[in-house]
C-alpha angles and dihedrals in degrees: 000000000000118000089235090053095043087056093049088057099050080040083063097033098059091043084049089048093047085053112052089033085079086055095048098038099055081037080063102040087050091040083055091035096058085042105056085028080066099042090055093054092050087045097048087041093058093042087054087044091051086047095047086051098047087047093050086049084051097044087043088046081047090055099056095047093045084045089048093050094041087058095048092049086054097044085053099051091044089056084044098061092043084051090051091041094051097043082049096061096045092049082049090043088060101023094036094090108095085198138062140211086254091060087053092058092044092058091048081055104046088050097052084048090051085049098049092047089049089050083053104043090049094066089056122080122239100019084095085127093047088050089050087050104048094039080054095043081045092065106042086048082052086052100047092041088063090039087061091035080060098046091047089055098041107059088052083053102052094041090050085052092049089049092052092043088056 
């Protein structure tokens, strides 16, 4: 060949070459683009996954604390309502009485006046059924005064055994 003609061919060689190295240059730009354009997914998947995991640890960690306190709480008010119950039943055990020792006294009072009333009435003539009544109400006075005499020891003397119990 001819040196005109060879440089005629690497004349067209190199214009063939300028026009297809667009081609393979933007074949090869896609070709990096789509590849990092994967890496970074799989990166940026791997990073979500390792964040997923570290907030399910925390959530998990969350749980157990949430399921500890929960307990506790339990376990206090719990305490609480055995503390209530039992301050309820030593306000009952004073207070539970629904008589005094003035009511006691009332009733004594109330008997020796019944029994007054019935000496008198027996000197009269015709209150025979007053007498009857008062000497009945008397007693039954009488009774219900000992039953309260009763209920006033006896609370001292359970709470005194609670006391020592405990």
């Amino acid at each position: 060949m001819q040196p005109h003609q060879q440089v005629l061919a690497l004349g067209i060689l190199w214009l063939a070459t300028l026009v297809v190295m667009p081609f393979l240059f933007a074949t090869a730009r896609r070709r990096a683009h789509a590849l990092g354009f994967m890496e970074g997914r799989e990166i940026k998947d791997v990073a979500h996954a390792h964040r997923i995991g570290q907030l399910e640890r925390d959530l998990a960690d969350k749980q157990a604390e949430l399921d500890t306190a929960r307990k506790a709480f339990t376990a206090h008010m719990e305490a609480r309502r055995e503390t209530i119950a039992e301050l309820e039943d030593r306000i009952m055990s004073y207070t539970g009485l629904a008589v005094t020792k003035a009511d006691y006294q009332a009733l004594i009072s109330a008997c020796e006046t019944l029994e007054i009333a019935g000496r008198t009435w027996k000197q009269l003539k015709g209150a025979e059924a007053w007498v009857a009544r008062t000497e009945h109400q008397g007693r039954s006075l009488r009774e219900l005064a000992g039953r309260v005499r009763n209920e006033l020891r006896d609370p001292a003397a359970s709470t005194f055994e609670r006391e020592v119990a405990a």
